[in-house]
C-alpha positions in Angstrom: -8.8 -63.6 4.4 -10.9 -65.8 5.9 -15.0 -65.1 6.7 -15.8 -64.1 10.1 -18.6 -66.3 11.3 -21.5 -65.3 12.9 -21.4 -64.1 16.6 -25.0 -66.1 16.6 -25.3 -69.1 14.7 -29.1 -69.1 15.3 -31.1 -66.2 16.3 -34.9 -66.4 17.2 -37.1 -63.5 17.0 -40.2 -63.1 18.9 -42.9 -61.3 17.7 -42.5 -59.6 13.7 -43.6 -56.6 13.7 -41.6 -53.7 12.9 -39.3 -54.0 15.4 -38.9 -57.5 15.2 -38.8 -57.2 12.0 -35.9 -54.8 11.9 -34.1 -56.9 13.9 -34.7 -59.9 11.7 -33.0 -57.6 8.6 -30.7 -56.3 10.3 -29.1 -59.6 11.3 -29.2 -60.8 7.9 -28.0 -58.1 6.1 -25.1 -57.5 8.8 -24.3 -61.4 9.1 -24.9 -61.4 12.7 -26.6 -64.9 12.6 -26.6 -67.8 10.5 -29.7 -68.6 10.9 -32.8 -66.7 11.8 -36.0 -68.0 12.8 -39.1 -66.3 13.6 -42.6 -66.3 15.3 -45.7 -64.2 14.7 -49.0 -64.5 15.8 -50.5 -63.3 12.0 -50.2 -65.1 9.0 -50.0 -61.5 7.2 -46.7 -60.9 9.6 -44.7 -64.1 9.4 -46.2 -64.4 5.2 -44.4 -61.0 4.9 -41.1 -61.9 7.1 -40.7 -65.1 4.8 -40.8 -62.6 1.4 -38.9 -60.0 2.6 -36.4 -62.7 3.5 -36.3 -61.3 7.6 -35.9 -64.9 8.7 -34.9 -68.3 7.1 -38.1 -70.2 8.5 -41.3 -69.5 10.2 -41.9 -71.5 13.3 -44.4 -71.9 16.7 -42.3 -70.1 19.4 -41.3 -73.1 21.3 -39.6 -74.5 18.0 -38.2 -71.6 16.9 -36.2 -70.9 20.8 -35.3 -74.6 20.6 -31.6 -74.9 20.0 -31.9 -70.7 19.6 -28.4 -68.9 20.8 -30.0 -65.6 21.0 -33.8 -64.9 21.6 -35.0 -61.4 21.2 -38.6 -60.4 22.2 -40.3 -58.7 19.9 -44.2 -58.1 20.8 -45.9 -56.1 23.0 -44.9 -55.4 26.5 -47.7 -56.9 27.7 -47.3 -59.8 25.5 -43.9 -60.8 26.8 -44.4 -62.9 30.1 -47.0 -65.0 28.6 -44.9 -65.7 25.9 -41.8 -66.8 27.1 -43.9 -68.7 29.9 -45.5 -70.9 27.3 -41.7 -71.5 25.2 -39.5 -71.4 28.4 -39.0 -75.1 28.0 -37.2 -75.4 25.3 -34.6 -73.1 25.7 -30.8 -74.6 25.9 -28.2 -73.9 28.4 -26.1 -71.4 27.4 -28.9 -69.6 25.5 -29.4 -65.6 26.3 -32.9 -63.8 26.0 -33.1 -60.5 25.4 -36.1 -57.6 24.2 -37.2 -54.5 22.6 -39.3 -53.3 25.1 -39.5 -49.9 26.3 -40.3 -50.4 30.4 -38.2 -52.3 31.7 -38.4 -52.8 35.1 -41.8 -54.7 35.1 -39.9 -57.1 32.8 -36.7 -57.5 35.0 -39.0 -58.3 38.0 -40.6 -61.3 36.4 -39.1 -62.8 33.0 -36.1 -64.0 34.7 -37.9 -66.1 36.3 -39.3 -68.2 33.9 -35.8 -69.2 32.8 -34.8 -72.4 33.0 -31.0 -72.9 34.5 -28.2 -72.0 32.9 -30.4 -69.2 30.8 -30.0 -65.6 31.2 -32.3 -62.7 30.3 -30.5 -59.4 29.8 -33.0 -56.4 28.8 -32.7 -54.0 26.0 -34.7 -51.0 24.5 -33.4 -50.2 21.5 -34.3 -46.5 21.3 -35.3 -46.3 17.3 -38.6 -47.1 15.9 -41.3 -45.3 13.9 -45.2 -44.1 14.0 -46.2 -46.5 11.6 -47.0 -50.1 13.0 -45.7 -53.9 10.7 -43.0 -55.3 9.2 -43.9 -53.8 6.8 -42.4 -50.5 7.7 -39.1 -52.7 9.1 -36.0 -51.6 7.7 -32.2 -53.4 8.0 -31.0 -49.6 9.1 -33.5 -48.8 11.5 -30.8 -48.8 14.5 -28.1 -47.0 12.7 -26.8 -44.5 15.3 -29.7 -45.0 17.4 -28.9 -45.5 21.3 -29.8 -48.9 22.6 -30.2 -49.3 26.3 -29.1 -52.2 27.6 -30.4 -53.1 31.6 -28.6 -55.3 33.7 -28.9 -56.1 37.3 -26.4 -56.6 39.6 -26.7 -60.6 39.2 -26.6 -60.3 35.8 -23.4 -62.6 34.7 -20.8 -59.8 32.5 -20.4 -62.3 30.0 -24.0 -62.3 29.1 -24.1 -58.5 29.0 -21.0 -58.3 26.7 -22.8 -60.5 24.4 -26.0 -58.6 24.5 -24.5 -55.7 24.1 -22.3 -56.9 21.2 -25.4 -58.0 19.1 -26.9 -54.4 19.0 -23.4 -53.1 18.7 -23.6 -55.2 15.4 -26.8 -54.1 14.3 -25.6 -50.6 14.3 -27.0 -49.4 17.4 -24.7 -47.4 20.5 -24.9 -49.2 23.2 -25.7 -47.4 26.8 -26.1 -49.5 30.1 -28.7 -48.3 32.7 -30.4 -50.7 35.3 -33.4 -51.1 34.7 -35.6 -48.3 37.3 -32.8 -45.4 36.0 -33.7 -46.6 32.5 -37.6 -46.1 33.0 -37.2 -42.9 34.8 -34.5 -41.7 32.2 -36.9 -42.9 29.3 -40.0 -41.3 31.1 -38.8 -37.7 30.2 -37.0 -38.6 26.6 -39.3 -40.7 25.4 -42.7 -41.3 27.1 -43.6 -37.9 28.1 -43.4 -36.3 25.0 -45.6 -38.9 23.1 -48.3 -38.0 26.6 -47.9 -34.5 25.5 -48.0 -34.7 21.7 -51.7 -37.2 22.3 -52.7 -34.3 24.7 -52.3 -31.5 22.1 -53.4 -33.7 19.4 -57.1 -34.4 21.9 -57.2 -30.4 22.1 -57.7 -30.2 18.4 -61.0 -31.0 19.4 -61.9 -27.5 19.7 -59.7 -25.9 17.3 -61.0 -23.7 14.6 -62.0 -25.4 11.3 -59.8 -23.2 9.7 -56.2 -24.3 11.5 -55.6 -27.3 8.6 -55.2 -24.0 6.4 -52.3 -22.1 8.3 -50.5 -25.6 9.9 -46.8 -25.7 8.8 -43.5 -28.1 9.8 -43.6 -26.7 13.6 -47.2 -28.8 13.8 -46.3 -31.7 11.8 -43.0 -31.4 13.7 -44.9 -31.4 17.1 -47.3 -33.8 16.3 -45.8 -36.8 14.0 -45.6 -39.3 17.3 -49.0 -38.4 18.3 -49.7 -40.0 15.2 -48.2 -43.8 16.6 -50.4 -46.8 17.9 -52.7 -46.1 20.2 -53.1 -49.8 21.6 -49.1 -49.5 21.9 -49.3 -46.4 23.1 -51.8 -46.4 26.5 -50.0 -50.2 27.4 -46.6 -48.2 27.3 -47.8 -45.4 29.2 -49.9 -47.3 31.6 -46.6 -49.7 32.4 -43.9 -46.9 33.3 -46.6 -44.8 34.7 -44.9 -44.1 38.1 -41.7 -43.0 36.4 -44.0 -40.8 34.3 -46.3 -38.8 37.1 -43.1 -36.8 37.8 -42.6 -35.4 34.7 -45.9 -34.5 33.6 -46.2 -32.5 36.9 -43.3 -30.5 36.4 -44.6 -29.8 32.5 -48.2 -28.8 33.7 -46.0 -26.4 36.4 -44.2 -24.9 33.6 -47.2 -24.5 31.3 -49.4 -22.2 34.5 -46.0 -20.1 34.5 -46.2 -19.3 30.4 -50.1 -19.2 31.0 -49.7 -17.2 34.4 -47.0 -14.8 32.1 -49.2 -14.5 29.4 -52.2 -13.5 31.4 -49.7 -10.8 33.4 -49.0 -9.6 30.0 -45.1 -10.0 31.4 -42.7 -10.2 28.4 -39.6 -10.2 30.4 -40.7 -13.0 32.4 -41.6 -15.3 29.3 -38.5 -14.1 27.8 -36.3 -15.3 30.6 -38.7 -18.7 30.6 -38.2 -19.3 26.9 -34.5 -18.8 27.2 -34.2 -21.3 30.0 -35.7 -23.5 28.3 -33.8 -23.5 25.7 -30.5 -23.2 27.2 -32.0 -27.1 29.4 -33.2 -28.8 26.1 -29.3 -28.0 24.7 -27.5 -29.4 28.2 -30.0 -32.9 27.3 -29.9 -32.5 24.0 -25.9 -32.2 23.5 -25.6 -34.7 25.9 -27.3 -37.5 24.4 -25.7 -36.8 20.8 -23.5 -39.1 19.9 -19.3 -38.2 19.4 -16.7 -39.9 17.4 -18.9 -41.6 14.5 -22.3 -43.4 14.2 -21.8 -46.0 16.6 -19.2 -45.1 20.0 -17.7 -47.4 22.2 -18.6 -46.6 25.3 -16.4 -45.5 27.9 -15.3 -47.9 30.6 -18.2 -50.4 29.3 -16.3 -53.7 29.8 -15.2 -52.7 33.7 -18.8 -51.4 34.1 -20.3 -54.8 32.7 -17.8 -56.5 35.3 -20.1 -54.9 37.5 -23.4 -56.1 36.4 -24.4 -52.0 36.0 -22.6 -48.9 34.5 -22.2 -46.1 36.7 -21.7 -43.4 34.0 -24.3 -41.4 33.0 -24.1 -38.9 30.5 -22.4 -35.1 31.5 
């Protein structure tokens, strides 16, 4: 039997942090490109990439997209414009760009773009990650089972989105299509919200009593593990999808005055029916975004739906 070759014969990553550096590993270690090549703005970062052998060569980012079949984005939000503007140059025909990041419509407004002809950008938030920050905490499994969100737009060419979609396919991940403003709004409550309302709780600590380290068990460590993540990260995330977010933390500060407005009414049937409620809605979203049929699903109807430049299925 003969070797399949790589899908990618050269893959430049972006940015080595734990992400980047995941996606670094898990190439390698799932033979998804020949050749890996990656830029960091720390010697500590692209030192460590080299040892934990992540990529194949450390480079400036305009070498290390030059000849690149894949580029994947791997710094901050923030970060990502400016970066592409100043490599943009040396990018091939034929070349795809994709990303990590976890707003995506900011991106699809501007890094596009930048792109010279014949180059196509195709966003992706891989929905897997950790609290801790560096490649040092990157791991060749980190998108095992883990839903990956791919956004394109209606120009985006299907060719490029199978492609894109294929490479996180191959690095374990389940692939879901969104464009890009249903993937921020979608995001906003899964994702976003919670880490607002785990950093809000955590700020109330403030004022608890000296005592409550004593009597804390796995419902607060539970509760507050993500409040524990980067707060640099953090606020730029927040602060980019922030008008997907208002919603949502309106409707939670509504449902916290009716358990507060219960609680002062001394009204057990009415937090009864309240906490039942919401348990029966966090099982309709929580049912529905577990994964069926193994680790990693096809999708259904994906390749008609890429035809389209956007999937129309959403989960049940």
């Amino acid at each position: 039997m003969t070797e399949r070759a790589p899908a990618f014969p050269r893959l430049a990553v972006i940015g080595l942090g734990l992400l980047g550096g995941s996606v670094a590993l898990a190439a390698r270690a799932r033979g998804v490109a020949a050749h890996i090549v990656g830029a960091g703005r720390s010697r500590e970062s692209t030192a460590s990439a080299l040892r934990l052998r992540a990529v194949d060569e450390i480079a400036a980012p305009s070498d290390a997209v030059r000849d690149a079949d894949l580029v994947v984005l791997a710094t901050p939000v923030s970060a990502m414009e400016g970066e592409l503007a100043r490599c943009a140059h040396a990018l091939r025909a034929g070349a795809l760009v994709t990303d990590v990041g976890s707003v995506k419509s900011p991106l699809t407004d501007v890094l596009p773009g930048l792109l010279p002809p014949g180059v196509v950008y195709v966003g992706a938030h891989p929905m897997a990650g950790s609290h801790e920050r560096g490649i040092a905490h990157a791991c060749a499994d980190l998108f095992e089972g883990a839903a990956c969100v791919v956004t394109p737009t209606h120009g985006t060419p299907a060719e490029a989105i199978d492609r894109v979609a294929a490479f996180w396919r191959a690095l374990g991940a389940r692939v879901v299509l969104r464009d890009p403003a249903a993937h921020d709004a979608e995001v906003a409550w899964t994702s976003h919200v919670p880490h607002a309302l785990a950093f809000a709780f955590a700020r109330a600590l403030g004022v608890a009593p000296d005592g409550a380290r004593e009597v804390s068990g796995a419902g607060f460590r539970d509760f507050t593990r993500i409040a524990q993540s980067d707060a640099e990260l953090w606020s730029e995330i927040l602060l980019a999808n922030r008008k997907s977010i208002a919603g949502p933390l309106q409707e939670v500060a509504r449902r916290l005055a009716e358990v507060s407005h219960a609680l002062d009414a001394n009204d057990v049937d009415a937090l009864e029916r309240f906490l039942g409620t919401a348990r029966e809605q966090l099982a309709r979203v929580s049912n529905a975004a577990r994964p069926s049929g193994g680790a990693n699903p096809e999708i259904p109807a994906a390749k008609s739906a890429a035809s389209e430049g956007v999937e129309k299925i959403h989960h049940d």
